[in-house]
GUSEMAR-947468 format. One line per 4 residues: number of its first residue (from 1); their letters; for each residue z negated, y negated, x negated of N, C-alpha, C. Coordinates in steps of 0.02 Angstrom, whole numbers, plus 50000, padded with zeros to 5 digits. Each point is the difference from the previous one (the first is absolute). Layout:
N
NUM) a) Z/Y/X/Z/Y/X/Z/Y/X ~ ...
//
This chain:
62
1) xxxx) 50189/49479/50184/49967/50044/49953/49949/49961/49960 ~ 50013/49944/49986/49945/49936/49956/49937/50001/50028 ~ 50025/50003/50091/49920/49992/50031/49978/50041/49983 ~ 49997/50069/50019/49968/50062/49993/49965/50002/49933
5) xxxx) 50040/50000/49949/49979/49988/49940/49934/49963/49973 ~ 50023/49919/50030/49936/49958/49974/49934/50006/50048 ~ 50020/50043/50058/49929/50021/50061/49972/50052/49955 ~ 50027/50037/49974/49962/50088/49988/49985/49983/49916
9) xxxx) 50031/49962/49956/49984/49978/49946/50049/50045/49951 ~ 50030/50025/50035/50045/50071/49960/50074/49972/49972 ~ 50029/50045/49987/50069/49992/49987/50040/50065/50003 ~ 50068/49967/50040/50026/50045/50056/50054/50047/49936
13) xxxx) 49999/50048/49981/50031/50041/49960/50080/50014/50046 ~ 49985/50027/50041/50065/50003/50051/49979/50024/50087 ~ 50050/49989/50005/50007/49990/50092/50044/50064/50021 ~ 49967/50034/50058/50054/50045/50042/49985/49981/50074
17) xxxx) 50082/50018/50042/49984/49975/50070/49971/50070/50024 ~ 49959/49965/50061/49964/50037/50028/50005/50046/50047 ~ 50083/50030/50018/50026/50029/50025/50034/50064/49968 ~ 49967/50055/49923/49999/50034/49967/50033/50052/50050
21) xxxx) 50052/50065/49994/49983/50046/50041/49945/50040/50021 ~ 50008/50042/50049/49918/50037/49993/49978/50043/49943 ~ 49949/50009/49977/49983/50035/49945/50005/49973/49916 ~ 50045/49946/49996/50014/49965/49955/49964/49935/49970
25) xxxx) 49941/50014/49983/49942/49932/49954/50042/49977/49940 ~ 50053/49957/49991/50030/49969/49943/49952/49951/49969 ~ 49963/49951/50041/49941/49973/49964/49952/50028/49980 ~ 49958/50050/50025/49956/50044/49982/50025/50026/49926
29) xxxx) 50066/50043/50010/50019/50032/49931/50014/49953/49943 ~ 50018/49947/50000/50023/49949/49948/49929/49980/49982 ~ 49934/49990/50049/49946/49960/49987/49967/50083/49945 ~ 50036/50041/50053/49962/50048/49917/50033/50019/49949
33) xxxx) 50031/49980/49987/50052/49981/49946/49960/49955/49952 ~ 49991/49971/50032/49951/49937/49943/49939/50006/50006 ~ 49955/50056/50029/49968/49992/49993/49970/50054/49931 ~ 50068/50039/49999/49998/50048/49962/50012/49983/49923
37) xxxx) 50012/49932/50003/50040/49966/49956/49917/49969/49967 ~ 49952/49968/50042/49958/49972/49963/49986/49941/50061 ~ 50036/49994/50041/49991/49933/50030/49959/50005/50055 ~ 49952/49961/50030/49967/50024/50060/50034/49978/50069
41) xxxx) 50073/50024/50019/50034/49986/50042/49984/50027/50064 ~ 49995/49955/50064/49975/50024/50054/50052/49971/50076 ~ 49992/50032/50033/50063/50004/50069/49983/49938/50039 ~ 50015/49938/50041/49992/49967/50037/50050/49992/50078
45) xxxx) 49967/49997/50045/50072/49979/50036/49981/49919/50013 ~ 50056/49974/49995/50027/49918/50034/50005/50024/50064 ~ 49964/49985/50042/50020/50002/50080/50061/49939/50012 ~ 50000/49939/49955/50052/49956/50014/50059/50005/49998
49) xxxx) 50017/50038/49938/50064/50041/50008/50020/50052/49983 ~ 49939/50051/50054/50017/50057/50009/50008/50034/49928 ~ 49983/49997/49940/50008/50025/49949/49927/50023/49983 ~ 50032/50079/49942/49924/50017/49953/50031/49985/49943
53) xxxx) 49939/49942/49982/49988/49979/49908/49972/50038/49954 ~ 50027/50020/49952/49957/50016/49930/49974/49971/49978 ~ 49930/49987/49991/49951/49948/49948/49946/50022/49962 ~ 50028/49949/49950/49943/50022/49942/49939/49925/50010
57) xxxx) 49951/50012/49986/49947/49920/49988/50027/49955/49939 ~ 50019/49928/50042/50033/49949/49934/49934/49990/49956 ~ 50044/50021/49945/49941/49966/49924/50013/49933/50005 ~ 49969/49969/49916/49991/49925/50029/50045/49982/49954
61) xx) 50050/50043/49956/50049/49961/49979/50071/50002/50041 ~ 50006/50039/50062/50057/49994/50019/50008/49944/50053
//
């Protein structure tokens, strides 16, 4: 998860595996969750392990 992170410059809010049932976006809905919240949270997949990330863009104090 570190790689992904320090490649895209982001920071990974949370992780779902990529094997969701059909019809079921758990990352999608959580990423609008926050986005509803204020945060500019956006969907990624890790092809490495098969996961979709939630990310927001790392500021420069975290």
């Amino acid at each position: 998860m570190l790689e992904v992170a320090a490649v895209m410059g982001a920071k990974v809010l949370e992780r779902f595996p990529a094997g969701a049932p059909r019809g079921s976006w758990p990352a999608e809905e959580y990423a609008a969750r926050r986005r509803a919240e204020g945060q500019p949270a956006a969907v990624v997949m890790d092809l490495k392990s098969d996961a979709f990330l939630v990310v927001v863009p790392a500021r420069d104090e975290d």
